[in-house]
C-alpha positions as CSV (number, residue, x, y, z in Angstrom):
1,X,0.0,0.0,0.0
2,X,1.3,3.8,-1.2
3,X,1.7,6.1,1.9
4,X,-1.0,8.7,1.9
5,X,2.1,11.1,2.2
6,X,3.2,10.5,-0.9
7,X,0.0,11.3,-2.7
8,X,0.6,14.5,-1.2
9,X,3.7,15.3,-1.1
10,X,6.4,13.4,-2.7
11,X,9.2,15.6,-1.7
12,X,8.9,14.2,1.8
13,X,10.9,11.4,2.6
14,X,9.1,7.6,3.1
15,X,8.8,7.1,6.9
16,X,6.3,6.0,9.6
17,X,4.2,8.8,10.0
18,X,1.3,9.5,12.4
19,X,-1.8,11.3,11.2
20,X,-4.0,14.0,13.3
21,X,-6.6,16.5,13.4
22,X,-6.6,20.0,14.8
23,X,-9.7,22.1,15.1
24,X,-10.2,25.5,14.9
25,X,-13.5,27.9,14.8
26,X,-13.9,29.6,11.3
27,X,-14.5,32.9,12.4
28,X,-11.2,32.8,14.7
29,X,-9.0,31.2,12.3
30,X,-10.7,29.6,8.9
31,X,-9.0,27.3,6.5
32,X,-9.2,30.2,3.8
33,X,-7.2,32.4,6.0
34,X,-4.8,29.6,6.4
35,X,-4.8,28.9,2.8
36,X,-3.9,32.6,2.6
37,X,-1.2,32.8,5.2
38,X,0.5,29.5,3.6
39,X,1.3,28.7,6.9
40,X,0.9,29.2,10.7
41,X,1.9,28.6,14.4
42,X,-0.5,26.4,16.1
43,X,-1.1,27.6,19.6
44,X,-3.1,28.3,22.5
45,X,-3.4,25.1,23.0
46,X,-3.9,24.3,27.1
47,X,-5.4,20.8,27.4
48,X,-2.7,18.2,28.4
49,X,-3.3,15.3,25.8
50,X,-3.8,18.4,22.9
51,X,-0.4,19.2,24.1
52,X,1.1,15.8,24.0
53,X,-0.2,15.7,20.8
54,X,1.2,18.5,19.6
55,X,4.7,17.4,20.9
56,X,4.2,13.8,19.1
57,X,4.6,16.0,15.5
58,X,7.0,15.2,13.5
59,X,8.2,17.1,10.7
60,X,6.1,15.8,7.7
61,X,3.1,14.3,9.5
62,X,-0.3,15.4,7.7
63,X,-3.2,16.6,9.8
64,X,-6.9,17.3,9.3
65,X,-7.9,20.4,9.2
66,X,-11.5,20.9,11.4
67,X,-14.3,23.7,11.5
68,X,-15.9,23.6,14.9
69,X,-18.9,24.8,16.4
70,X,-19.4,26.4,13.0
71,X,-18.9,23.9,10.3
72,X,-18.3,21.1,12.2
73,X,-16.2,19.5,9.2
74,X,-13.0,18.6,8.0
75,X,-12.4,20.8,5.4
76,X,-8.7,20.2,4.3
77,X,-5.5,18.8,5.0
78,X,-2.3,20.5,6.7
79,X,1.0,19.5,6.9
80,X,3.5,19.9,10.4
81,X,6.2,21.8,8.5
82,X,7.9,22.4,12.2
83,X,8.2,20.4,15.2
84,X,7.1,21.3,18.7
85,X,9.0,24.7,20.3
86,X,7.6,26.9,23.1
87,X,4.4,28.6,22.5
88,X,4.7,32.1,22.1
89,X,1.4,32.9,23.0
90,X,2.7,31.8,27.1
91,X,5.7,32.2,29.1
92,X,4.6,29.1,30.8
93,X,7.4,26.0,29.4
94,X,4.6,23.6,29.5
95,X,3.2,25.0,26.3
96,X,4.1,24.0,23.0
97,X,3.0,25.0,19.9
98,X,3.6,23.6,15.9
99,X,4.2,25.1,12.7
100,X,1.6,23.9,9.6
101,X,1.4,24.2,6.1
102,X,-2.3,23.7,3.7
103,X,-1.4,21.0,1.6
104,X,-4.8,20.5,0.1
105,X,-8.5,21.4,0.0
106,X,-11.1,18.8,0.2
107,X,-12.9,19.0,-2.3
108,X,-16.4,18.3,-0.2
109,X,-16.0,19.0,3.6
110,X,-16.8,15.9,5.8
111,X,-19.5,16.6,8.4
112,X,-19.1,15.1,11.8
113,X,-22.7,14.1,11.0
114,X,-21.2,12.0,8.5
115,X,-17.9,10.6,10.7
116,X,-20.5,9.6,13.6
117,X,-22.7,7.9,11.3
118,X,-20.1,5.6,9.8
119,X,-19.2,2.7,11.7
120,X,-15.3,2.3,11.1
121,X,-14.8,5.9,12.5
122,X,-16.6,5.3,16.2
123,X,-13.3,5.2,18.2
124,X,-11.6,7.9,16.4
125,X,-10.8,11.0,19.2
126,X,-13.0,13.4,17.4
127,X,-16.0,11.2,18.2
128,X,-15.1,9.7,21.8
129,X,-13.1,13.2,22.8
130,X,-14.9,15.6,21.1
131,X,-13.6,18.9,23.2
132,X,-9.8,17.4,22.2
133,X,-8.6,20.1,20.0
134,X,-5.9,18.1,18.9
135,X,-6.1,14.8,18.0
136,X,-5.0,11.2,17.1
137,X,-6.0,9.7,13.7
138,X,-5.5,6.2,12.7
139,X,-3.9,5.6,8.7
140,X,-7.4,3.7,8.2
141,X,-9.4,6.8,9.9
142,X,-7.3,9.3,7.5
143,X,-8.1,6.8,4.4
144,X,-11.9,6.7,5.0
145,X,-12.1,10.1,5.6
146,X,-10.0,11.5,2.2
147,X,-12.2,8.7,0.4
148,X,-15.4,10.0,2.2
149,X,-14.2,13.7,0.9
150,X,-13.6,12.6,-2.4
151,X,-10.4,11.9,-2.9
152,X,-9.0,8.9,-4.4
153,X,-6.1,6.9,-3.3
């Protein structure tokens, strides 16, 4: 089986990679505006496992890009383009934040409607930790969900 990283970016070199999802309300910080920016620091984040999860990055590792509470969908695909470093947003060590780049638009957004009503994505963290604003996704949970947007593999 291809990596999905290489469908995306063949620059990248072949490794085991983890997959995630970071959420983000439109009207604070919309995938348009990140589309715009061509990249960002992600930060602010204060939950513990968000954090841990931030600091599991690695350089190359793809992430889902999430609309909540207005939206509520996966509307595109990042990638971590810089590895965990103190968040500038806090003086506080504890705090980490990421750098991502947009690496591609779905081309139809995935409800969470439509992730809760399939089967094969009921454990994934954005259904059994929903207030997790960054999150674990399995290779099969990425697959489904790129298939689910319309993209082929």
């Amino acid at each position: 089986m291809k990596p999905v990283i290489a469908i995306f970016a063949d620059h990248i070199e072949r490794r085991i990679m983890n997959y995630w999802l970071v959420k983000s309300e439109p009207f604070k910080y919309s995938w348009d505006q990140f589309v715009k920016d061509k990249k960002t620091f992600w930060d602010g984040v204060r939950n513990y496992t968000a954090r841990n999860n931030l600091k599991a990055m690695k350089k190359g590792d793809l992430a889902f890009f999430y609309h909540s509470n207005e939206g509520l969908a996966i509307v595109g695909i990042a990638e971590v383009v810089k590895e965990a470093y103190q968040d500038p947003t806090t003086l506080d060590p504890a705090w980490v934040a990421v750098d991502l780049k947009p690496v591609k638009a779905f081309p139809r957004p995935v409800t969470l409607a439509e992730i809760k009503a399939e089967k094969s994505l009921q454990d994934m963290d954005l259904v059994r930790l929903s207030r997790l604003s960054v999150g674990t996704v399995t290779e099969k949970e990425f697959r489904k969900i790129l298939k689910m947007a319309g993209i082929e593999l």
